[in-house]
C-alpha positions in Angstrom: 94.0 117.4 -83.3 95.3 115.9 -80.0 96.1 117.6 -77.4 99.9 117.9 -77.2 101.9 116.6 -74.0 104.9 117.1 -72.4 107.3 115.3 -70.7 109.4 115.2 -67.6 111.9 113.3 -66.1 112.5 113.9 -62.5 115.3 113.7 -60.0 114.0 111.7 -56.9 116.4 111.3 -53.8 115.4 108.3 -51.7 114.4 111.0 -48.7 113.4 113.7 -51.0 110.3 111.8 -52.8 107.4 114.3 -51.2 109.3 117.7 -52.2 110.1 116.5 -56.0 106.6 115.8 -56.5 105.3 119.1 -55.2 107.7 120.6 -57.1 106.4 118.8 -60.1 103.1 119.4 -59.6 103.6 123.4 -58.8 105.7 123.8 -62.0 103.7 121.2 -64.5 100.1 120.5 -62.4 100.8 116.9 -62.6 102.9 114.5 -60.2 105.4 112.0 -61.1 104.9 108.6 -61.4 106.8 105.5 -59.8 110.0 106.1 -62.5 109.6 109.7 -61.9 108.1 110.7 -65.3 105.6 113.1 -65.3 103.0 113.7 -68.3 101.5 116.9 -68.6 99.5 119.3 -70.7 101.3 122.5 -69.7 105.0 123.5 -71.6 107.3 124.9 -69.2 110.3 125.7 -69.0 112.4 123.6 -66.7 115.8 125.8 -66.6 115.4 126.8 -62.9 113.9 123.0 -61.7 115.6 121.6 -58.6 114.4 118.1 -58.9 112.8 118.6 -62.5 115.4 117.6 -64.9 114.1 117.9 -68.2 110.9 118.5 -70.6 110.3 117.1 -73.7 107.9 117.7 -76.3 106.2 114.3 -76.9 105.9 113.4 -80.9 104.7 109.7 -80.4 103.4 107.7 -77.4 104.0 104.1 -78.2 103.4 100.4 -76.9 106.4 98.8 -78.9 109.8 99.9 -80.4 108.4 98.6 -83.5 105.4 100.9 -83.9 107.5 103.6 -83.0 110.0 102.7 -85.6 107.1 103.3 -87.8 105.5 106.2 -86.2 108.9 108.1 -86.6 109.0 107.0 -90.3 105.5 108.0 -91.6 106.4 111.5 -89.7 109.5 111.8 -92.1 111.6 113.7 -89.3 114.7 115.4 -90.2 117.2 118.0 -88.0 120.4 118.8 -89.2 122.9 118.6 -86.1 120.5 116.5 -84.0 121.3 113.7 -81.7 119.2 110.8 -80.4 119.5 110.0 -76.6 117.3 107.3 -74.8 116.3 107.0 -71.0 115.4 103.5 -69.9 113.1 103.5 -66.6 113.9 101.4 -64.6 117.9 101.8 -65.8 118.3 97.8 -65.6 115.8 96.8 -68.6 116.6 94.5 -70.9 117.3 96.7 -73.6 120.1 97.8 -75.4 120.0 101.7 -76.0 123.0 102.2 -78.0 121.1 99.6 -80.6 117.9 101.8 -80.1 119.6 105.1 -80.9 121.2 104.0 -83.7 118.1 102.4 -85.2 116.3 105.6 -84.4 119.0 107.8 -85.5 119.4 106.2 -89.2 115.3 106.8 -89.9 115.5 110.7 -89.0 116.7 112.2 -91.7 119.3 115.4 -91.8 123.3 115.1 -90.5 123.7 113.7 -86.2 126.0 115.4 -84.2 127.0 113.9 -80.6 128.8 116.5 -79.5 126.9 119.8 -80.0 123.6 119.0 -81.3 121.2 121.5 -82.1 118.4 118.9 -81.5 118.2 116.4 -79.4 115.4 113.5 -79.6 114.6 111.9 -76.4 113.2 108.2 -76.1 111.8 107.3 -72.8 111.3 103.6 -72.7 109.8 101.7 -69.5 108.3 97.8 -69.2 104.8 99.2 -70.7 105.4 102.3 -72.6 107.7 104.5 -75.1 107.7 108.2 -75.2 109.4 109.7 -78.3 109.5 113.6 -78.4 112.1 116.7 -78.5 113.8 117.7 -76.0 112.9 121.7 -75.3 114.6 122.8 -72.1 116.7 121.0 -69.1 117.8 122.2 -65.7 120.8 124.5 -65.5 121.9 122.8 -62.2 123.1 126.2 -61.0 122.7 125.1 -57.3 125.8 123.5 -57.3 127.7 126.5 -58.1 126.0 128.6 -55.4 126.2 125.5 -52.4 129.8 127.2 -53.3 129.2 131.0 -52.4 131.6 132.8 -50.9 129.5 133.6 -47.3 128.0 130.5 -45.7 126.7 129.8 -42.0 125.9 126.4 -40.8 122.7 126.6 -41.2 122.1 127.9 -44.0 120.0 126.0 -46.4 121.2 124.0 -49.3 121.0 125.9 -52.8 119.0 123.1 -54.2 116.5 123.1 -51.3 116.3 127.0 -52.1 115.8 126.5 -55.4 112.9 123.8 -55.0 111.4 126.1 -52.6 111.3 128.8 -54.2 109.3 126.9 -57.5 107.0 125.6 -54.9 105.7 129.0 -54.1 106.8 131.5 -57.1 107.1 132.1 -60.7 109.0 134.6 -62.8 107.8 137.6 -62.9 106.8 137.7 -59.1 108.5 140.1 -56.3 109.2 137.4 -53.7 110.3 138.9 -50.1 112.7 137.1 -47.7 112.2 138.7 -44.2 114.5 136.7 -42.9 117.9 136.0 -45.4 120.5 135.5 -43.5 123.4 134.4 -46.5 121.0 134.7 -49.2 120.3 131.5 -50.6 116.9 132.1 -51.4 117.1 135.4 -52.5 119.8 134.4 -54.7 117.5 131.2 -55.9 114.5 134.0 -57.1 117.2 136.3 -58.5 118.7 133.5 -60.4 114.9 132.3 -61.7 113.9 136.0 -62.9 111.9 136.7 -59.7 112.6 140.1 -58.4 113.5 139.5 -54.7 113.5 141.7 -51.7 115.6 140.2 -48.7 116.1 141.7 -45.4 117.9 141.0 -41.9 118.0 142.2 -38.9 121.8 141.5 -38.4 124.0 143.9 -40.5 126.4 140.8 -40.9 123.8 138.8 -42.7 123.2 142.0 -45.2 126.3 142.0 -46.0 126.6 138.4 -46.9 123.9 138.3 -48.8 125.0 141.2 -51.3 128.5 139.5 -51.3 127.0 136.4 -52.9 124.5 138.3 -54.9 127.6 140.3 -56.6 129.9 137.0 -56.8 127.6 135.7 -59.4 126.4 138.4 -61.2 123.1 138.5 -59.1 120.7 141.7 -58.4 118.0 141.4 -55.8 116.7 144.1 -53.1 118.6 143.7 -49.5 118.1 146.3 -46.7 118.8 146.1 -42.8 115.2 145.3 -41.9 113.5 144.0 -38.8 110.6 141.3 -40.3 108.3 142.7 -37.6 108.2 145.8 -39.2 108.3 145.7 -43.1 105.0 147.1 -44.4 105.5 146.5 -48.0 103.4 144.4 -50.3 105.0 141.4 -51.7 103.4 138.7 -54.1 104.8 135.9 -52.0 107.0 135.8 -48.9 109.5 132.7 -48.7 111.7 132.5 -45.9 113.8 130.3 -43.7 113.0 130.9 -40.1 115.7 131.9 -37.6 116.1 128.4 -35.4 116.6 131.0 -32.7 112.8 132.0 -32.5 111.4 129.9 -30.0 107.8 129.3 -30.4 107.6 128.7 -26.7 110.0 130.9 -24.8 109.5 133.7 -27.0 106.1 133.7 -28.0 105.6 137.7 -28.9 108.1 137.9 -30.9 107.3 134.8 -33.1 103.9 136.5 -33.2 105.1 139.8 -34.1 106.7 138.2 -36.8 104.1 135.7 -38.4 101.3 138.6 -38.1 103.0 141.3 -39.9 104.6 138.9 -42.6 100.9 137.5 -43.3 99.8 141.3 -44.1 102.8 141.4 -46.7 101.9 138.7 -49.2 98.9 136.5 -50.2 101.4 133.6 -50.3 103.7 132.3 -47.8 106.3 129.7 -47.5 108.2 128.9 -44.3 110.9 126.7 -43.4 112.0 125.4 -40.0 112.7 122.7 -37.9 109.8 122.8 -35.6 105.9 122.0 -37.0 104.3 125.7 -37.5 100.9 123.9 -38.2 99.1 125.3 -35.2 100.6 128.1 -34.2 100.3 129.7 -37.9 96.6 128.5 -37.9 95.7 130.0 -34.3 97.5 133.6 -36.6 95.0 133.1 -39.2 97.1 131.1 -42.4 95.8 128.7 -44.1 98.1 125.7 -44.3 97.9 124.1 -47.9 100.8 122.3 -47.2 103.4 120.4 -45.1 106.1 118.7 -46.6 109.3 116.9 -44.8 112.8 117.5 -45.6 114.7 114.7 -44.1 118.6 115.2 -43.9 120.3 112.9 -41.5 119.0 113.7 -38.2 117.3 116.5 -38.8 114.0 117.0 -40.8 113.2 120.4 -42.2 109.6 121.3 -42.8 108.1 123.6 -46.0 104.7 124.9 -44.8 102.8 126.6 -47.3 100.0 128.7 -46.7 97.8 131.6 -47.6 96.0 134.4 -46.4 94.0 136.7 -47.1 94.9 139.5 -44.6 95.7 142.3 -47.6 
């Protein structure tokens, strides 16, 4: 029996293309390819992605719509309240989807429905392949609602970068500490993903913030008045947005302070700034897996990722 696959389709902004592969390759092992499909062996479930839009159970792998015509007939398929959608990769082939589904709709047996279907069979056709499969799980897209939370600064980090950051380095199930939370965004990202997250801050303000959007949507999660120098409690993974303020330079100690004690709290680290920490968290003892650019405008956020085993 073959080994079943799975299939992704990906959301890939022009500037974003290195941090929607890692994400696809920390949630599914496997990165996209140059339509932004990815074709893996592992199921998962794709509700929390940030650039991940969809998996789909692949049925039939195809070179032509007319062996897949037939594949989908010798399978006799039937779903009652199912609906037949179909991605073309790249958008402007010469192929006429509303023709496809309809060809594909009348050989699955059972009673469509567009509206609220119960099933939904996906075709994914590009200039040298077809994937035909059911579609199992799709991003929930809840990053839109919190880039609309209540307390914001202006720098806090986008709710989709949170979200993608937070796959990159954790999975349900984890506790996940940010040392640093200012508004929240990533705690709010874990707590939204089933990750139990701890968040502290050193300003009261920023506690208070943080709770206020936790509450606003429905959200539980850990927060405490904390100084990141100082927590001593074990964490599976800490994942946090550095203060801009720190100066690597200028304030040396206290960026050391901070980096050593947060390197005794979790095996697994994720950091974002502005500045490249390659160095100055190798001279602590991390071991840098990872680097990957977050161009906005302007400015370019980085997402180091790096280990240690200081526990």
């Amino acid at each position: 029996m073959a080994a079943r696959k799975y299939l992704y389709l990906m959301a890939i902004p022009s500037q974003l293309t290195e941090l929607a592969s890692a994400e696809s390759v920390a949630l599914t092992g496997v990165a996209p390819d140059a339509y932004g499909i990815t074709v893996s062996g592992t199921c998962v479930d794709v509700r929390c992605g940030a650039y991940v839009k969809s998996c789909t159970e692949v049925l039939f792998e195809t070179d032509s719509v007319s062996e897949l015509y037939v594949n989908i007939r010798s399978a006799d398929l039937y779903a009652d309240d199912f609906r037949v959608s179909v991605v073309k990769k790249p958008r402007n082939m010469n192929v006429d989807s509303m023709a496809l589904t309809r060809q594909i709709g009348s050989i699955i047996g059972g009673k469509p429905n567009l509206s609220s279907p119960q099933v939904v069979f996906l075709t994914v056709i590009t200039p040298k392949k077809i994937w035909f499969g059911r579609l199992l799980s799709e991003s929930d897209g809840m990053w839109v609602a919190h880039d609309q939370r209540p307390h914001v600064t202006s720098s806090s980090l986008p709710a989709r970068l949170a979200r993608a950051f937070v796959n990159l380095v954790a999975s349900p199930g984890d506790h996940l500490l940010d040392p640093c939370c200012g508004t929240g965004t990533i705690v709010m990202s874990a707590a939204h993903c089933g990750i139990h997250a701890s968040g502290y801050d050193i300003n009261p303000r920023m506690v208070g913030a943080t709770t206020k959007n936790l509450d606003h949507y429905g959200l539980t999660a850990d927060v405490q008045l904390g100084d990141a120098r100082t927590i001593q409690q074990r964490f599976n993974v800490v994942a946090t947005d550095l203060p801009y303020g720190i100066n690597l330079v200028k304030d040396t100690a206290a960026t050391k302070e901070i980096l050593t004690n947060l390197r005794s709290c979790a095996p697994k680290t994720g950091f974002i700034d502005i500045r490249d920490l390659s160095q100055p968290l190798a001279d602590l003892g991390y071991q840098v897996k990872t680097i990957i650019p977050v161009p906005k405008m302007r400015l370019v956020r980085r997402i180091f990722i790096a280990i240690s085993d200081d526990q």
